[in-house]
PLY file of the C-alpha trace (Angstrom):
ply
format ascii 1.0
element vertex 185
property float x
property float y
property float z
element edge 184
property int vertex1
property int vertex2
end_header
0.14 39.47 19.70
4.14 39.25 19.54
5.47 38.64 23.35
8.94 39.17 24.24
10.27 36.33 26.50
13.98 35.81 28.46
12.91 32.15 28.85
16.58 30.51 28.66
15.56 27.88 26.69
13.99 29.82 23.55
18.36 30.67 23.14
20.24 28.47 21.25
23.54 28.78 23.50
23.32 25.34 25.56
23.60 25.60 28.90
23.73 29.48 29.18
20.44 31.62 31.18
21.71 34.97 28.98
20.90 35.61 25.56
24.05 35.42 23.17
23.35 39.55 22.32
22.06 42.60 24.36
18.68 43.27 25.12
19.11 47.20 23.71
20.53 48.28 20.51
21.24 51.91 19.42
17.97 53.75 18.09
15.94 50.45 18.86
12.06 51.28 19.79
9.27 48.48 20.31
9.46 45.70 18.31
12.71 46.78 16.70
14.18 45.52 19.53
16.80 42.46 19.82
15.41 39.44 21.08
13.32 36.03 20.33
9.83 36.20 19.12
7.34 34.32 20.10
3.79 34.22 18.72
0.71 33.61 20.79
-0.90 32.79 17.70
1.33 29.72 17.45
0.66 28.20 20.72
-3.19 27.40 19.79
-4.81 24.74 19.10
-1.23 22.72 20.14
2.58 24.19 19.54
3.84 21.68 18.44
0.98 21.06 15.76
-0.62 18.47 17.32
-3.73 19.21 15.78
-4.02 18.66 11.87
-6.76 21.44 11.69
-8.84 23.00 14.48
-11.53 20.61 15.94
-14.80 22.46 16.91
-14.79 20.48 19.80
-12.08 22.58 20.91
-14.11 25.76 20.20
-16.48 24.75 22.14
-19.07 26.40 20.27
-21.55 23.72 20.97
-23.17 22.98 17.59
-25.96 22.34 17.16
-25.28 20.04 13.80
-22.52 17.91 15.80
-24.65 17.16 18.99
-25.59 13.82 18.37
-22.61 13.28 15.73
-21.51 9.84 16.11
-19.75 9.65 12.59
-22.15 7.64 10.74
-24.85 8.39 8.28
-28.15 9.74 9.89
-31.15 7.68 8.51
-33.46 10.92 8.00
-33.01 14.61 8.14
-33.79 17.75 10.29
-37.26 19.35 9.14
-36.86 22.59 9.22
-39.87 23.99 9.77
-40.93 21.73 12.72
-37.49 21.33 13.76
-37.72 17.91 14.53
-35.81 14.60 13.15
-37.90 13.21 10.11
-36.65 9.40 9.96
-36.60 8.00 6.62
-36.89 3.87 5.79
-35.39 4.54 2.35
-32.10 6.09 4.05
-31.37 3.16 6.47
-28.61 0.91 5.06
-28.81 -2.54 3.93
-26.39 -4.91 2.81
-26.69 -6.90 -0.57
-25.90 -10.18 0.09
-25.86 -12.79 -3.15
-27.45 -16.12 -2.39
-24.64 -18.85 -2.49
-26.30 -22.04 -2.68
-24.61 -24.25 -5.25
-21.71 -22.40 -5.47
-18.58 -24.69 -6.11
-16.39 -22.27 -4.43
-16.55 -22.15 -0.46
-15.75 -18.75 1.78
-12.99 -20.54 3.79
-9.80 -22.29 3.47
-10.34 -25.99 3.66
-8.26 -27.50 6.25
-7.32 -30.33 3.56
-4.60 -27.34 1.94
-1.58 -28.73 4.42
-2.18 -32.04 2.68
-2.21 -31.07 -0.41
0.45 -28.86 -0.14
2.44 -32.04 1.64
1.65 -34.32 -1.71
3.45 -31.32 -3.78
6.39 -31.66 -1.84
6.48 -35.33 -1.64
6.18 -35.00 -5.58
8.74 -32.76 -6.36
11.54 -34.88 -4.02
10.13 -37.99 -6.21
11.54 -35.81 -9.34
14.15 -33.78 -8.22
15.37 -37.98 -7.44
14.82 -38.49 -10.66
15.99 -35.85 -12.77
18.05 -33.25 -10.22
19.42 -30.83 -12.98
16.39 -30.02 -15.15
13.18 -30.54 -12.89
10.01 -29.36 -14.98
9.39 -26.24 -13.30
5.32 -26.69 -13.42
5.68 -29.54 -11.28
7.64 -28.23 -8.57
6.76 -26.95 -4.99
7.02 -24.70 -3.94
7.22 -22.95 -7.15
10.97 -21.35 -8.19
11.03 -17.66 -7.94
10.02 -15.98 -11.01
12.83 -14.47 -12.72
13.37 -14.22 -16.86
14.51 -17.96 -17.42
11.89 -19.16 -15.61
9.43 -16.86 -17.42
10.72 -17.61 -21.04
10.79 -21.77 -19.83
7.40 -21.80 -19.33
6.03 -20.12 -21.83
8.32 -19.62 -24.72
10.74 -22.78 -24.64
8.74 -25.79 -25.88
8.02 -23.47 -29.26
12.01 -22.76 -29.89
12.53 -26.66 -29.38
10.07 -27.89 -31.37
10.80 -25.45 -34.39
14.35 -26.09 -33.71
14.06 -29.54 -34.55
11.94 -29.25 -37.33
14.64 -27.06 -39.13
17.11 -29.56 -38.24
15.40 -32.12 -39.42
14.60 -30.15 -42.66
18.61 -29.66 -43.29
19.48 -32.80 -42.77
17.19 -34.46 -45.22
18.58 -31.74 -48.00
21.91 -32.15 -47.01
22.37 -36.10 -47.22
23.86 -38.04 -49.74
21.43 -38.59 -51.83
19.72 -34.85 -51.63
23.89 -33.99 -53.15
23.29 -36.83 -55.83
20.45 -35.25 -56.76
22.00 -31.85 -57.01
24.62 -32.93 -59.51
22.31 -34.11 -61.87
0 1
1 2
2 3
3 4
4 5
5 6
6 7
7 8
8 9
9 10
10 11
11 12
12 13
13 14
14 15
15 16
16 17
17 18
18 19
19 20
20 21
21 22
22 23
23 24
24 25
25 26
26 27
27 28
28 29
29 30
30 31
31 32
32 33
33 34
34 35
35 36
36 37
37 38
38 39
39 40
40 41
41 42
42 43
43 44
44 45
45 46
46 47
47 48
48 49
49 50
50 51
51 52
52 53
53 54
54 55
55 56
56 57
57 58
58 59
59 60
60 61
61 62
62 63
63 64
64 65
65 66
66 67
67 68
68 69
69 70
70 71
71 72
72 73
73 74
74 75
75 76
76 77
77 78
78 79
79 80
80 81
81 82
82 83
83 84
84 85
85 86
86 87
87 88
88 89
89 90
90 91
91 92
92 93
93 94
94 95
95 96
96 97
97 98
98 99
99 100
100 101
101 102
102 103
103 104
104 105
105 106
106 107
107 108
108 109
109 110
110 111
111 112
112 113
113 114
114 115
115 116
116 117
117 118
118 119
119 120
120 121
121 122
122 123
123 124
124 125
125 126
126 127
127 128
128 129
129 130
130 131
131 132
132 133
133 134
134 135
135 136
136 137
137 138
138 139
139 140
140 141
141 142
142 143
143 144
144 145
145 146
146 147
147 148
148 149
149 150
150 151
151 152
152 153
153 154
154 155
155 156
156 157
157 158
158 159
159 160
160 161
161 162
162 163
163 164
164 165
165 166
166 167
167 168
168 169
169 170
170 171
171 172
172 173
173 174
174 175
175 176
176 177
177 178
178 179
179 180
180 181
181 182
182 183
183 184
């Protein structure tokens, strides 16, 4: 049902109680005429949409299906014929629980973490005494952040080194003296 209203706020002129046009236009009949509409239809459940989608608690129908519905898995059904509950043992929910006993691994956080995490540090300022510049980053805590260099350090730069050196190696025993005596002749 479309309702035709002269409320002064459903007019976008602030601070005025009249509509910015007239109320009558030439040849104008019912809803022809000039003016805000405003649906009933858009006032309910909430105008503003404060309802995601209609609750049947707001119908108020009463059903039968949500009288006792508490939002948790009934442990039976509804017999039809009798009309009574039929409860089922099968349907009631258990929990699973794996026995633990000899498990090396405990459920909780042992309180001995803050001194282990205290050794770590006390370890890495014995290093970074040591050797400030090039700390070896699997010994240091807290850990660096994680960024490319540290990536390819850990995994890829012991590999380049060592084959680095071998070539080295390898061209400098061709390329001594003796391996260009040997070349001459």
């Amino acid at each position: 049902m479309v309702v035709r209203t002269l409320i002064p706020s459903h007019f976008k002129a602030p601070g005025t109680a009249k509509a910015p046009w007239g109320f009558a236009k030439k040849g104008a009949k019912g809803l022809r005429k000039i003016g805000p509409m405003h649906y009933e239809s858009w006032k309910w459940p909430g105008q503003n949409k404060e309802f995601p989608e209609l609750s049947p608690k707001w119908q108020k129908n009463n059903r039968m299906e949500l009288r006792r519905y508490t939002g948790v898995q009934p442990t039976g059904y509804d017999d039809p014929t009798t009309g009574k509950f039929v409860h089922l043992p099968e349907m009631i929910p258990e929990l699973i629980v794996p026995d633990l006993t000899g498990f090396p691994l405990r459920p909780y956080v042992s309180y001995r973490t803050d001194i282990e995490i205290e050794k770590r540090i006390a370890n890495t300022d014995k290093i970074l005494a040591r050797n400030p510049k090039n700390p070896p980053i699997d010994k240091i805590w807290p850990p660096p952040a994680v960024d490319a260099k540290v990536l390819f350090d850990c995994f890829y730069a012991d590999e380049i080194k060592k084959k680095y050196f071998e070539t080295t190696t390898e061209k400098k025993k061709k390329s001594g003296f003796f391996a260009s005596l040997v070349k001459k002749n």
